[in-house]
KOLLUM-851933 format. One line per 2 residues: number of its first residue (from 1); their letters; for each residue y, z, x of N, C-alpha, C, O. Coordinates in steps of 0.2 Angstrom, whole numbers. Last residue first. Layout:
NUM	a	Y,Z,X,Y,Z,X,Y,Z,X,Y,Z,X; ... .
***
This chain:
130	xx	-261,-348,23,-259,-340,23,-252,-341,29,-249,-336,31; -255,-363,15,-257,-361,22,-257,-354,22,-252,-353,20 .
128	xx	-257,-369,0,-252,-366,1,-257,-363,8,-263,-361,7; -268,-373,-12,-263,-377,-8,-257,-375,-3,-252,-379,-3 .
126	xx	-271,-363,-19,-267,-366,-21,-262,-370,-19,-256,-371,-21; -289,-360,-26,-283,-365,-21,-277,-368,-23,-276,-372,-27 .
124	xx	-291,-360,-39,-290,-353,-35,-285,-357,-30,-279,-358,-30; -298,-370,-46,-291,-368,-49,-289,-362,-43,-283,-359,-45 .
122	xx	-310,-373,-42,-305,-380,-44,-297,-376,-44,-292,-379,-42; -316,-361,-38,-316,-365,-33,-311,-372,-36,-308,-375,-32 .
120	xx	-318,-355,-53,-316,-352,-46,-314,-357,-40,-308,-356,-37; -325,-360,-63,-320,-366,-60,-316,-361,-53,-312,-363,-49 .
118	xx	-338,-353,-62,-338,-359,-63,-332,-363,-59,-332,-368,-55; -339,-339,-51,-338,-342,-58,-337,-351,-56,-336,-354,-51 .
116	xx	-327,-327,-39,-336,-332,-40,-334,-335,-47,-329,-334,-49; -317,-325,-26,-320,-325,-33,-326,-330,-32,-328,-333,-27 .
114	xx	-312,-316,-14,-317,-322,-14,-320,-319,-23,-323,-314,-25; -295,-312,-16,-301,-310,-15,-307,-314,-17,-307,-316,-23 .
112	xx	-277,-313,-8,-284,-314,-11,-291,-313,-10,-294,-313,-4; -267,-299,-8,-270,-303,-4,-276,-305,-9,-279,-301,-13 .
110	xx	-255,-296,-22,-260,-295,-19,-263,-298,-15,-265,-303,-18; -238,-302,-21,-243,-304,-26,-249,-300,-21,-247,-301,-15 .
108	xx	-222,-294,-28,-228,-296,-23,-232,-297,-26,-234,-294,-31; -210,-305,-36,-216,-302,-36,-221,-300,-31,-224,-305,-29 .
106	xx	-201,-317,-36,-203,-316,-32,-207,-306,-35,-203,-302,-33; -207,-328,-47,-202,-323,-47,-201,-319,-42,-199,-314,-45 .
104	xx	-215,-335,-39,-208,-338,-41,-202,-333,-44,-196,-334,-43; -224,-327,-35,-221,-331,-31,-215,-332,-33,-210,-330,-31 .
102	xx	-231,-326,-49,-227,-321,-44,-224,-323,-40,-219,-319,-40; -234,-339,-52,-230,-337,-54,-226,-332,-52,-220,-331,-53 .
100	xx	-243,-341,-39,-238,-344,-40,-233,-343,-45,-227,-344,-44; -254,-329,-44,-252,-330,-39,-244,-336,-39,-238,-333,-39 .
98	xx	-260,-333,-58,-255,-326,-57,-250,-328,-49,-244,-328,-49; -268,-342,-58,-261,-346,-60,-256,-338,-58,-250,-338,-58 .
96	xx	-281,-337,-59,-275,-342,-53,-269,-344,-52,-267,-347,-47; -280,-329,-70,-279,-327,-63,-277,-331,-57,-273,-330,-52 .
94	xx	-281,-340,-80,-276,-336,-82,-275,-333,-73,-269,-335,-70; -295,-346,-76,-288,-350,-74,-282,-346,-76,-277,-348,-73 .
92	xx	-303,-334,-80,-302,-336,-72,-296,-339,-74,-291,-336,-76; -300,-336,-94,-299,-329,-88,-298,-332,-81,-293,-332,-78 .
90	xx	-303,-346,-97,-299,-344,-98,-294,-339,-91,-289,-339,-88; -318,-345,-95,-316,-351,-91,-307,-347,-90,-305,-346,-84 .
88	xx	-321,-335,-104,-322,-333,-95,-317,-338,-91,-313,-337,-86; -318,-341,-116,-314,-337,-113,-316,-334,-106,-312,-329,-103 .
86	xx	-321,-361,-116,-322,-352,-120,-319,-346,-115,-318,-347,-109; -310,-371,-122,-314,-369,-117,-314,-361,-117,-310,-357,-118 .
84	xx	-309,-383,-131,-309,-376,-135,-314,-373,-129,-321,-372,-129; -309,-395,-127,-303,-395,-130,-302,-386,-132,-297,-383,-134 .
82	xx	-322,-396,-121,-316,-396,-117,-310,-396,-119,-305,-396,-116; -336,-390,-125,-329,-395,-127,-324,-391,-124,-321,-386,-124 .
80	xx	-350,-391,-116,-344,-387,-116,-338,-390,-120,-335,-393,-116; -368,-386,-121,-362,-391,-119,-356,-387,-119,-355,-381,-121 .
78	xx	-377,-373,-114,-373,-378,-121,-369,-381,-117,-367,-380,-112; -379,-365,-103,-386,-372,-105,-382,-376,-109,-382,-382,-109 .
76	xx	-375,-350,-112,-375,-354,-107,-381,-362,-108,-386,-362,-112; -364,-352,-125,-369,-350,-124,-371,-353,-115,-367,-357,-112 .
74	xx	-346,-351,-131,-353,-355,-127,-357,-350,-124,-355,-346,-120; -340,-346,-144,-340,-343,-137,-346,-348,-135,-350,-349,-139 .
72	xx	-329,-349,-158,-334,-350,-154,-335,-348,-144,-331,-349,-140; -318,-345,-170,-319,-347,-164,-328,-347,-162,-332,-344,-166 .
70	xx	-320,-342,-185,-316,-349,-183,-316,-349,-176,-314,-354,-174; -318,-326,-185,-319,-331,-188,-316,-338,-185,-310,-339,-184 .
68	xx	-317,-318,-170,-315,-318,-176,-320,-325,-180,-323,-329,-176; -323,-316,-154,-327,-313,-160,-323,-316,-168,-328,-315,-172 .
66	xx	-315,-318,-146,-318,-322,-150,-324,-322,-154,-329,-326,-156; -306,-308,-151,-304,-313,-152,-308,-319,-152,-307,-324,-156 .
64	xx	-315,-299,-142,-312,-297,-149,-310,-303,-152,-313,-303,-157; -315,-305,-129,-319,-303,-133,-319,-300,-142,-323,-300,-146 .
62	xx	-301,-302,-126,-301,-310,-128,-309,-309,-129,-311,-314,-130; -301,-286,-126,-294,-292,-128,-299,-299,-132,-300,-301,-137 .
60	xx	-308,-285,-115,-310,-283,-123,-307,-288,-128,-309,-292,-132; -303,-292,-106,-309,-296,-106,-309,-293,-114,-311,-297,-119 .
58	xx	-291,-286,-104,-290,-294,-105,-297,-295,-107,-297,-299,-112; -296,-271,-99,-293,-272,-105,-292,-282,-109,-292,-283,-115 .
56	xx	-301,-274,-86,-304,-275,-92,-302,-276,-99,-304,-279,-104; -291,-279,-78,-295,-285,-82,-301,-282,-87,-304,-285,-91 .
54	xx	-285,-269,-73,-284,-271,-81,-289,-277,-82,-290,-278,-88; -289,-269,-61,-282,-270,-62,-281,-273,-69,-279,-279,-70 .
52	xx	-301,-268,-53,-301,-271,-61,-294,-272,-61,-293,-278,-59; -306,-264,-39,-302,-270,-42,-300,-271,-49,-297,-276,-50 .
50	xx	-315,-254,-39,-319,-260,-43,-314,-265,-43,-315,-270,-46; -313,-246,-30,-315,-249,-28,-316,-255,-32,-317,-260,-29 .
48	xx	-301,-236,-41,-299,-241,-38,-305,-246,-35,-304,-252,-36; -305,-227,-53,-310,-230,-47,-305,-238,-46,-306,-243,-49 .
46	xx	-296,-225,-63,-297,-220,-59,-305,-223,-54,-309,-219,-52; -296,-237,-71,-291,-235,-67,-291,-226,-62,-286,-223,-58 .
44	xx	-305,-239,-81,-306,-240,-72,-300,-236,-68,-300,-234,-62; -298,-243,-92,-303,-238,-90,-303,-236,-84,-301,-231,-82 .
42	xx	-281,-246,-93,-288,-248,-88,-291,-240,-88,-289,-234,-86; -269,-242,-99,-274,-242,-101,-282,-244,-98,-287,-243,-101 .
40	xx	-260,-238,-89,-259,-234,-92,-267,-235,-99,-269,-230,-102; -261,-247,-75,-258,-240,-73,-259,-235,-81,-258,-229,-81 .
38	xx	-263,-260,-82,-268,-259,-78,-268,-249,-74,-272,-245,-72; -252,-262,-88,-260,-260,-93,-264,-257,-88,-268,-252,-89 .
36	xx	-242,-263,-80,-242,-258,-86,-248,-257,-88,-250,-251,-90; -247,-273,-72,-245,-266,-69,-245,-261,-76,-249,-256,-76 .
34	xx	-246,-283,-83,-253,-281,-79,-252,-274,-78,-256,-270,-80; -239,-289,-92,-239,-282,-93,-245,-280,-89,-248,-275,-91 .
32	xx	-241,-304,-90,-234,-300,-90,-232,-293,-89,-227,-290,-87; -255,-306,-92,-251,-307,-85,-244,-303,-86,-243,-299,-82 .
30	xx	-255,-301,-106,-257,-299,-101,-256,-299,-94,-255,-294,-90; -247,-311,-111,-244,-304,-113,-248,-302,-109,-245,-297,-108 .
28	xx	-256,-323,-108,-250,-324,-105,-247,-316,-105,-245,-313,-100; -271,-318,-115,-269,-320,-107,-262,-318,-106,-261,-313,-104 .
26	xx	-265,-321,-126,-268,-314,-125,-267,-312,-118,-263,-308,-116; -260,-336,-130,-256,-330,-130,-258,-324,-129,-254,-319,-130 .
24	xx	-274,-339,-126,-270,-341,-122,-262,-337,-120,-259,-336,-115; -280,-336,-137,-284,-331,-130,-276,-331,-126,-273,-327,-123 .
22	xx	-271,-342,-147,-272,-335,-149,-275,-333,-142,-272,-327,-140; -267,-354,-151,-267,-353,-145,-267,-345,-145,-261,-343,-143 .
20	xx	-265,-356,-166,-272,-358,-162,-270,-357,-156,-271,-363,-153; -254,-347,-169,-263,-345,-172,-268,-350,-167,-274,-349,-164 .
18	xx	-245,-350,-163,-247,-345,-161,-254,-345,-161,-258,-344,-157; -241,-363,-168,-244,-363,-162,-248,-355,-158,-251,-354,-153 .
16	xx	-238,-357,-183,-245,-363,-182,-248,-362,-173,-254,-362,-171; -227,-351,-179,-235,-346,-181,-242,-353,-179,-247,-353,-176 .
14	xx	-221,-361,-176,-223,-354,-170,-226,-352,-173,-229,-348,-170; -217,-370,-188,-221,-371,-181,-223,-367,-175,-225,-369,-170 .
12	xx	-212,-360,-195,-219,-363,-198,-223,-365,-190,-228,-363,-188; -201,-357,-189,-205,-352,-191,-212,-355,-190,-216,-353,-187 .
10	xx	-195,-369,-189,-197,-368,-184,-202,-361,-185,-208,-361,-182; -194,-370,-206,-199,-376,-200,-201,-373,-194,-207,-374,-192 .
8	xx	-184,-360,-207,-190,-360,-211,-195,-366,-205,-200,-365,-201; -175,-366,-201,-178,-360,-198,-183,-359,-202,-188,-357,-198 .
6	xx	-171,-378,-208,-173,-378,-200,-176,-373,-200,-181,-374,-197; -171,-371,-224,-176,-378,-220,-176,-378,-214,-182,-379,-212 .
4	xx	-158,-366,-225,-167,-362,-224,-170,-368,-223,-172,-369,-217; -148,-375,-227,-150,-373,-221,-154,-367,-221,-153,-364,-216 .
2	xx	-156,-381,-241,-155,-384,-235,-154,-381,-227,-158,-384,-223; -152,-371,-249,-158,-372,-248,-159,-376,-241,-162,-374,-236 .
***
């Protein structure tokens, strides 16, 4: 019994961090698998002009999710809790963070493109001279 006890806890504790960081696990396997989603399931993928590069498939993704029981989406005008930021917010910060992580791996990353939206402006800068 004893040695099912560690693996059994660790188990416990990756399902638990799974289930509430569910858009965040949506986002990350999206960044990971962009090229793939974006080249075999982006609707879009036959009109280049729109840029999508899969963001649709992320937006149904994390529409779906919060759509389930137990999450909430903010409406506009509402307050915002800060501890359960709803998923436009998600999305953009999930995209700012694409840039530096490509970097690291080295990946090429796309030239940037003038976003709009709330935190566009806090998280897109990345500190970094062209």
């Amino acid at each position: 019994m004893t040695r099912l006890a560690l693996p059994l806890r660790l188990v416990l504790v990756l399902v638990t961090a799974a289930s509430t960081q569910g858009l965040l696990l949506a986002q990350g396997a999206w960044l990971v698998n962009q090229e793939w989603i974006a080249n075999t399931l982006c609707v879009n993928r036959d009109r280049p002009e729109l840029n999508c590069d899969g963001k649709c498939q992320l937006a149904e993704r994390m529409k779906h999710m919060s759509e389930m029981p137990g999450t909430h989406v903010h409406e506009a005008g509402e307050d915002h809790d800060h501890d359960h930021p709803d998923p436009a917010t998600l999305l953009e910060l999930a995209m700012s963070v694409r840039a530096p992580v490509a970097e690291r791996l080295g990946l090429p990353v796309p030239p940037p493109r003038a976003e709009s939206g709330p935190a566009a402006g806090l998280f897109l800068d990345t500190g970094r001279e062209a």
